[in-house]
C-alpha positions as CSV (number, residue, x, y, z in Angstrom):
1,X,-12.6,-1.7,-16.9
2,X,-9.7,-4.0,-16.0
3,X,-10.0,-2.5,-12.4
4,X,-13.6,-3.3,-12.0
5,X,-12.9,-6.8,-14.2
6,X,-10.2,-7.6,-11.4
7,X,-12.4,-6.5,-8.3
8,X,-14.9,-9.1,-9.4
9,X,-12.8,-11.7,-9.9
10,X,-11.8,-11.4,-6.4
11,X,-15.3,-10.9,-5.3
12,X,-16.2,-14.4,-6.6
13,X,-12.7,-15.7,-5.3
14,X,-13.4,-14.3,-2.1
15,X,-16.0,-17.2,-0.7
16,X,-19.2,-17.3,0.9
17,X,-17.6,-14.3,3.1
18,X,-17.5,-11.6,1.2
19,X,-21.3,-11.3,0.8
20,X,-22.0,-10.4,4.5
21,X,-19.1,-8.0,4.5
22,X,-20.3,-6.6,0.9
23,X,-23.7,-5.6,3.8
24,X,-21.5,-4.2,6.2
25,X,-19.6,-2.2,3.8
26,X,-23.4,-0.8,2.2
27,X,-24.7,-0.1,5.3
28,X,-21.5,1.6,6.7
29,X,-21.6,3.6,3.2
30,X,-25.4,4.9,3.5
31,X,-24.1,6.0,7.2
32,X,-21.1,8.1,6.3
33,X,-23.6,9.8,3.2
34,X,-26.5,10.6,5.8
35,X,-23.9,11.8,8.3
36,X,-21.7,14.1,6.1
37,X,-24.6,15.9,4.5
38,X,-26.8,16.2,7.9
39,X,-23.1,17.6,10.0
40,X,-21.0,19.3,7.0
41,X,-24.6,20.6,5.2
42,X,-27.2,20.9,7.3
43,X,-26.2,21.6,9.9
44,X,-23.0,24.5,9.9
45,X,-21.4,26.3,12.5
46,X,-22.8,29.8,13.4
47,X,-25.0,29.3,16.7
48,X,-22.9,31.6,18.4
49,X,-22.9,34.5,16.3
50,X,-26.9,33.6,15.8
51,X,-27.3,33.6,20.2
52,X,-25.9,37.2,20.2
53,X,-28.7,38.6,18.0
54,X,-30.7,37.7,20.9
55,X,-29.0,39.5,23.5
56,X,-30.4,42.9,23.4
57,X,-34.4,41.5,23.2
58,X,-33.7,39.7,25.8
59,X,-31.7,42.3,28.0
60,X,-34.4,45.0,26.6
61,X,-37.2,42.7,28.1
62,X,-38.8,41.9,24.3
63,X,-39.8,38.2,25.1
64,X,-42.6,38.8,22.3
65,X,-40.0,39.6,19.7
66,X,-37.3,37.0,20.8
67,X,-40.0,34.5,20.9
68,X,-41.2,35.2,17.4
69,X,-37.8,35.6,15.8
70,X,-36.9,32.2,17.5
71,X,-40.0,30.8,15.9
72,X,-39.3,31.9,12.4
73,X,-35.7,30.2,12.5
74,X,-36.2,27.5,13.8
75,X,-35.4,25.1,10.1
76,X,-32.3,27.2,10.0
77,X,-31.0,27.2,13.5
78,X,-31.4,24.4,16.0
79,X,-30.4,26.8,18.9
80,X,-33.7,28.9,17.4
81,X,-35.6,26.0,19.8
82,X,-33.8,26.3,22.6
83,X,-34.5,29.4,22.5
84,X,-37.5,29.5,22.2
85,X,-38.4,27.0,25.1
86,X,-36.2,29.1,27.4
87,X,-38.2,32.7,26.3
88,X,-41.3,31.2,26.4
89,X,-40.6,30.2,30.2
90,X,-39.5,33.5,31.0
91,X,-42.4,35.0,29.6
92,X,-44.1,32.9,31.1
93,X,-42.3,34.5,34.3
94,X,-41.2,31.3,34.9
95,X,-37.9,31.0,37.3
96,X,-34.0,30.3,36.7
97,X,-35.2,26.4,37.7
98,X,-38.3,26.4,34.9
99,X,-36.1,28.3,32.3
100,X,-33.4,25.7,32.3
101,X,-35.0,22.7,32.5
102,X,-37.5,23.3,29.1
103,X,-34.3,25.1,27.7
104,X,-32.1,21.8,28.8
105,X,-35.2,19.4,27.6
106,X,-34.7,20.7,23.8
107,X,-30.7,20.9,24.1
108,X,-30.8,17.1,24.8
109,X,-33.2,16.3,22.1
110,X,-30.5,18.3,19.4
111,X,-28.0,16.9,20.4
112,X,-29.0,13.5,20.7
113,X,-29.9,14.5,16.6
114,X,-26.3,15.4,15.7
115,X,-25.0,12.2,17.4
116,X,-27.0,9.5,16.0
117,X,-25.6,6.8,13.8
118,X,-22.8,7.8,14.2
119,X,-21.2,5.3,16.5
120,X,-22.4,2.6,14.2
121,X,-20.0,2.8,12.3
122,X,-17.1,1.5,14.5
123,X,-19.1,-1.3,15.2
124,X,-19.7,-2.0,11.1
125,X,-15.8,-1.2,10.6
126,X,-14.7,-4.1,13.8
127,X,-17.1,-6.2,12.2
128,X,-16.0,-6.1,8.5
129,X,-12.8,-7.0,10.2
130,X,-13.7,-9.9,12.2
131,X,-16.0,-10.8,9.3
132,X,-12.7,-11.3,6.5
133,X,-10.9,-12.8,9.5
134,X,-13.2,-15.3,9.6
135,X,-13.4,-15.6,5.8
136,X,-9.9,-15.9,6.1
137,X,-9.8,-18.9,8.6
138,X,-12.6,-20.9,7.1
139,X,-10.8,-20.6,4.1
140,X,-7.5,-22.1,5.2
141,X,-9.7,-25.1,6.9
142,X,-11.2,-25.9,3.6
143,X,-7.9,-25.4,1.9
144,X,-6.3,-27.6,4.4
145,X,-9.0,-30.3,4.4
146,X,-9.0,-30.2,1.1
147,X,-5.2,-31.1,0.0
148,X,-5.2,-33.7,2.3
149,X,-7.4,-35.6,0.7
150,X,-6.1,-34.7,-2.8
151,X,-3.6,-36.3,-5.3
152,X,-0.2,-34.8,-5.4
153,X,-1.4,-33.2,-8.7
154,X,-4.4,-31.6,-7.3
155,X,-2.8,-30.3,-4.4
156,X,-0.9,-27.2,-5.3
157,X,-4.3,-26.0,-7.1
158,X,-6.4,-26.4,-4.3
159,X,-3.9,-25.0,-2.0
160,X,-3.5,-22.0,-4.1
161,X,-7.5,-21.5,-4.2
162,X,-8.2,-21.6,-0.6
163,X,-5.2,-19.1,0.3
164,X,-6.6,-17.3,-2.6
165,X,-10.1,-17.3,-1.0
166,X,-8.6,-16.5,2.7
167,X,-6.3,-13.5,1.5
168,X,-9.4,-12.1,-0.8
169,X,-11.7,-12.4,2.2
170,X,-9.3,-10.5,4.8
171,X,-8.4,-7.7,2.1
172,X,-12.0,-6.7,1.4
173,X,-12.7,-6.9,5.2
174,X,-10.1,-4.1,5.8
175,X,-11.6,-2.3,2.6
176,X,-15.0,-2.1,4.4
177,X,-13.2,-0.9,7.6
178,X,-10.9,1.4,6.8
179,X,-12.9,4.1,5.6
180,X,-15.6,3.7,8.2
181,X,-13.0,4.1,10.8
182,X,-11.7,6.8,9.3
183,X,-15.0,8.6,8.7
184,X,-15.9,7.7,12.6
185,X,-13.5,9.6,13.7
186,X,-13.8,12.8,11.2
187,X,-17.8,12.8,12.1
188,X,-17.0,12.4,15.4
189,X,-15.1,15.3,15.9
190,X,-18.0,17.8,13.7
191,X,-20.4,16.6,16.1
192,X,-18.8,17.2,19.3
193,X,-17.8,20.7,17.5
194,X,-21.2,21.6,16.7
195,X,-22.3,20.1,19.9
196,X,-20.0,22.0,22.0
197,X,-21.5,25.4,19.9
198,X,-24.5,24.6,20.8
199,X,-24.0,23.9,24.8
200,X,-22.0,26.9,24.8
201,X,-24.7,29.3,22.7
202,X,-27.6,28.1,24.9
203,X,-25.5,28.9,28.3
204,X,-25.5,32.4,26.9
205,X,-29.1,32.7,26.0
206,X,-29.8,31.5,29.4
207,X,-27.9,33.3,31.4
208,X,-29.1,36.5,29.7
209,X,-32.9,35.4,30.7
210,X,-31.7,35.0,34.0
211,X,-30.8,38.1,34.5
212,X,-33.4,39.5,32.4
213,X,-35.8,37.5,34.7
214,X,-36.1,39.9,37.9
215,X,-37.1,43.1,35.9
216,X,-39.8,41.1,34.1
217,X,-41.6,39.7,37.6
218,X,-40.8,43.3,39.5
219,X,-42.8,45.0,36.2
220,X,-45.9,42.1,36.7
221,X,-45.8,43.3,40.1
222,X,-45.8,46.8,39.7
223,X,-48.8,46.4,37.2
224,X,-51.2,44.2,40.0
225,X,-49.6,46.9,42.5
226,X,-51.3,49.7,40.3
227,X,-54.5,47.7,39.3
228,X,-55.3,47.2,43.1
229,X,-54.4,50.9,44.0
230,X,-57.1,51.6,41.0
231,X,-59.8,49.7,42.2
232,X,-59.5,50.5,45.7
233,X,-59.3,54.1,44.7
């Protein structure tokens, strides 16, 4: 209680200031909450073991049962709809250029998911900064201004106040930053992992419908091939 007591006290000590910082520090807050639960929770490492489930449909030619299986997990696994744009082009006997570029189209939508937001929060934690720097220097000018216009009795009190404002103002600015920068750089990081997983998962998947490719248009062929033969026999 004498904590909290004390934090408020320098809250109100703080100036005009600390309210837009006091934003900054919610907003960088509500980032770092939505971040570590979508990276750390939601979304977990595993895409590569997940890809090589896939690789003997795909090299067996079962686009009907990679397709479906990609379908069913697709809450659980983002690579599940990478997948499944890249099978569904194959199927569609689609070539190395059409299988990459729907299987590249839903790569860049997921990972523009896991890096969202994110890079907010250097921005809020510079700002908070600049934000108590500025509390700290309008609070020395008022401090200043104010003492010169003061008795000699008055002038020690006021001076204290506005340093008291100024330091209040800079220390709850670094408060607001620190952990922001530091939680910038720890997100950072997931999301390049789990981004990296990804790239490197869906390389796999589409290499193996490359090569899976040719036997799929050769069979096509050899079934018009034996259609014609039948109705010219």
């Amino acid at each position: 209680m004498d904590f909290l007591a004390k934090m408020v006290t320098a809250f109100e000590h703080g100036g005009i200031w600390m309210w837009p910082i006091l934003g900054l520090q919610m907003a960088s807050l509500a980032i770092i909450a939505e971040r570590t639960y979508f990276l750390f929770i939601k979304r977990k490492m595993g895409q590569a073991d997940y890809a090589l489930s896939y690789e003997p449909l795909i090299k067996q030619a079962q686009m009907d049962q990679a397709y479906s299986k990609a379908q069913q997990d697709t809450l659980n696994y983002p690579l599940a709809k990478v997948i499944a744009a890249g099978v569904m082009a194959a199927r569609n006997l689609g070539g190395k250029d059409e299988i990459q570029g729907k299987m590249d189209e839903v790569l860049l939508h997921e990972n523009s998911i896991i890096e969202k937001r994110t890079g907010f929060l250097t921005m809020l934690g510079n700002v908070a900064t600049l934000t108590g720097l500025l509390g700290t220097i309008t609070g020395m000018i008022r401090s200043f201004a104010a003492v010169s216009f003061a008795s000699p009795t008055e002038k020690a009190a006021l001076l204290a106040a506005g340093i008291s404002e100024a330091m209040n103002c800079t220390a709850y600015g670094l408060i607001a930053a620190i952990p922001a920068l530091i939680m910038y750089a720890i997100l950072q990081n997931r999301a390049g992992a789990l981004a990296e997983e990804l790239n490197q998962s869906a390389l796999k998947i589409f290499n193996w419908l490359s090569y899976a490719y040719e036997p799929i248009g050769l069979r096509a062929q050899k079934a018009a091939n034996h259609e014609d033969k039948q109705i010219n026999v």
